[in-house]
N, C-alpha and C positions, 0 to 999 in steps of 0.2 A: 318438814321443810317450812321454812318462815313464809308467812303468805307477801305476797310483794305488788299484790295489784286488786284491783277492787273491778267488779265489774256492777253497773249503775244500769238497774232499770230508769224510765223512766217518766211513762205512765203508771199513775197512783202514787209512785214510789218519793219522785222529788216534785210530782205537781199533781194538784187534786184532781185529777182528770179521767176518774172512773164512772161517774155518774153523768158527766157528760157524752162519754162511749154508748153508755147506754143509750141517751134520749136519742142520742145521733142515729143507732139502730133501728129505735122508734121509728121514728122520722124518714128513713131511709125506709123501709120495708111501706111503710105508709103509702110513700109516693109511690110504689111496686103492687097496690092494691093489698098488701097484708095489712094485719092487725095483729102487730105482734105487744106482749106487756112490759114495763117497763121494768115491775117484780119479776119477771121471768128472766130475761136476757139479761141483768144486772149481776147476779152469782154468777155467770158465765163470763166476765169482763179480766183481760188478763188472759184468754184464751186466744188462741188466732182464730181471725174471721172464719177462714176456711174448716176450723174444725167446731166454730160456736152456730154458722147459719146451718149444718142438717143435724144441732141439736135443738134448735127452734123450730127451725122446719125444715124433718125429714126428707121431703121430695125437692128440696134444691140441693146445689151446688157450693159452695162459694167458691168455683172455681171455672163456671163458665154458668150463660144464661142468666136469669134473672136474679139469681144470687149474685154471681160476681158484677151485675150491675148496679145490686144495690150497694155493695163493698166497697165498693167505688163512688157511692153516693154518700155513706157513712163518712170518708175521705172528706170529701169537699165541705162536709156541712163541719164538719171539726176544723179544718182551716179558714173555713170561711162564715162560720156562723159563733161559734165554741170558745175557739181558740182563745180570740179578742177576752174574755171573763173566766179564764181559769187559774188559779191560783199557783203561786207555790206550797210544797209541802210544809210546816216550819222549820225554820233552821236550815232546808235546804244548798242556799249558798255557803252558809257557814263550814256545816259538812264538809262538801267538795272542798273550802277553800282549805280547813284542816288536813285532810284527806290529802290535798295538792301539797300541803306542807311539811306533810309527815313524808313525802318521796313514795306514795305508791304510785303505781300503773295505772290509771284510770282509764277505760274501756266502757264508752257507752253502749250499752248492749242491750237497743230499742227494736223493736218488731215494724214501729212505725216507718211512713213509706218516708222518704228524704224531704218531703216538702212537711210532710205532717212533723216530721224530729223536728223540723227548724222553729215551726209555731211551740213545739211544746218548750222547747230549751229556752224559748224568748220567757213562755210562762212561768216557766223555774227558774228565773233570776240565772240562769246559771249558762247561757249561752258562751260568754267571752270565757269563761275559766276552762269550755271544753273543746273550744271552736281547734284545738290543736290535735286533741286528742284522737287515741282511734274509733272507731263507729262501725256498728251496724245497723243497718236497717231491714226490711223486709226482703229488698232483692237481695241478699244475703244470704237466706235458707230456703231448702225445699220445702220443710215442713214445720209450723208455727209452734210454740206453745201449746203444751206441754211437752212436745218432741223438742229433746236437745238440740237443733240446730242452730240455733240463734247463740246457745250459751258457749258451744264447739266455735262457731264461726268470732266470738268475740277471744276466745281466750286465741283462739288460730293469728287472729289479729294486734292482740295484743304481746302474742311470743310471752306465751305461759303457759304452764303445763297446769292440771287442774287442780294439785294440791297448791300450788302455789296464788291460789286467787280463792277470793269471795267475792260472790254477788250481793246486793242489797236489791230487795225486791217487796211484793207485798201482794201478792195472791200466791194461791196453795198449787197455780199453774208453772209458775216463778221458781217454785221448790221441788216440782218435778220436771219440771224441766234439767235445771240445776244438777240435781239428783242423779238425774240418768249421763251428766256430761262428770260426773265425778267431785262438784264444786258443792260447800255449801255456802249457805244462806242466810244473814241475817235478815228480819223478815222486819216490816212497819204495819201498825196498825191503820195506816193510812187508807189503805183501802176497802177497806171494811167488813174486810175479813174476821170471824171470830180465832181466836187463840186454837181452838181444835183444831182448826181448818189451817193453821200455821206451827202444827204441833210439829213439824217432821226439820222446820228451821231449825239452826243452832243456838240461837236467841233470839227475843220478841223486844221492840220497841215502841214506843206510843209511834213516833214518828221521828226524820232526821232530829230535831232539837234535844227530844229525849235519849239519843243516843248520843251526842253531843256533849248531853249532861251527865254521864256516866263512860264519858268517851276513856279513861284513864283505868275504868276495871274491864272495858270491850275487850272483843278478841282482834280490833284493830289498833289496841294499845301497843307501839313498841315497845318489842322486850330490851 
């Protein structure tokens, strides 16, 4: 079945915004008396909160008590500290605007809460090309990344069945996620992830530009 809809991560994937997640965690668990490392929680980023705080630390939650308070602190410091200095991916706009041209389904299909999607789609250039499109966000699914929830609720959204759609993502949480909703993945190096760790994608790109620049042999080339 021809694929007919794309679905867009969009942390990491079209704005650099992985190593920001990090410090933000930092930061947030800081103010909660932890001392958590910034090498630690960074390979975990691309994960949901709730499944990344009790593998930092086992005796919380991110789901009530001082986990979910610092989750929510992670929140604020990204729209309100972060946000403002985060980049786009390259080629970002470009992508979607091709992507918009070539007639797929676009489905942004973000974990982030609706105030946090808005800061990041400002910082991917790419707000006004999506502002139509369908969305999820966190209140969307029961369970984050790596559990298909997110990847189910966007294709649900987008009235697509899962052969009929690829995601672009860029953690190895992005591919199982995916994975287990039936969809695959081309994957960006954007977030900095090595190649192993994005071996299970369908293809590897530096990031959108270089997909862009081979966009004619992709598997989003129309036939």
């Amino acid at each position: 079945m021809a694929i007919q809809g794309v679905l867009l991560d969009i942390d990491g994937t079209l704005v650099l915004s992985n190593d920001a997640h990090a410090q933000a965690w930092v930061e947030a668990f800081a103010d909660y008396g932890y001392n958590i490392k910034f090498e630690d929680v960074r390979p975990l980023i691309g994960m949901g909160g709730d499944q990344l705080i009790p593998q930092i630390l086992p005796e919380l939650s991110g789901k009530e008590g001082v986990g979910k308070k610092a989750a929510d602190r992670r929140k604020e410091l990204i729209i309100e500290k972060f946000s403002a200095n985060l980049a786009p991916a390259p080629g970002s706009r470009q992508l979607v605007q091709r992507l918009k041209q070539d007639g797929y389904k676009l489905v942004v299909a973000s974990s982030a809460t609706s105030q946090e999607l808005s800061s990041l789609l400002k910082a991917g250039e790419v707000e006004d090309l999506l502002s139509e499109e369908p969305t999820t966000t966190s209140s969307d699914t029961e369970a984050s990344k790596p559990e298909p929830d997110l990847v189910q609720s966007a294709l649900s959204k987008g009235k697509l069945q899962p052969e009929q759609a690829i995601m672009l993502g860029d953690t190895p949480y992005d591919i199982q996620a995916a994975s287990k909703a039936g969809v695959g993945v081309i994957a960006f190096r954007t977030g900095d992830f090595d190649d192993t760790q994005l071996a299970d994608a369908l293809a590897i790109y530096d990031d959108p530009a270089d997909l862009l620049e081979h966009y004619e042999s992709s598997l989003l080339a129309k036939q």
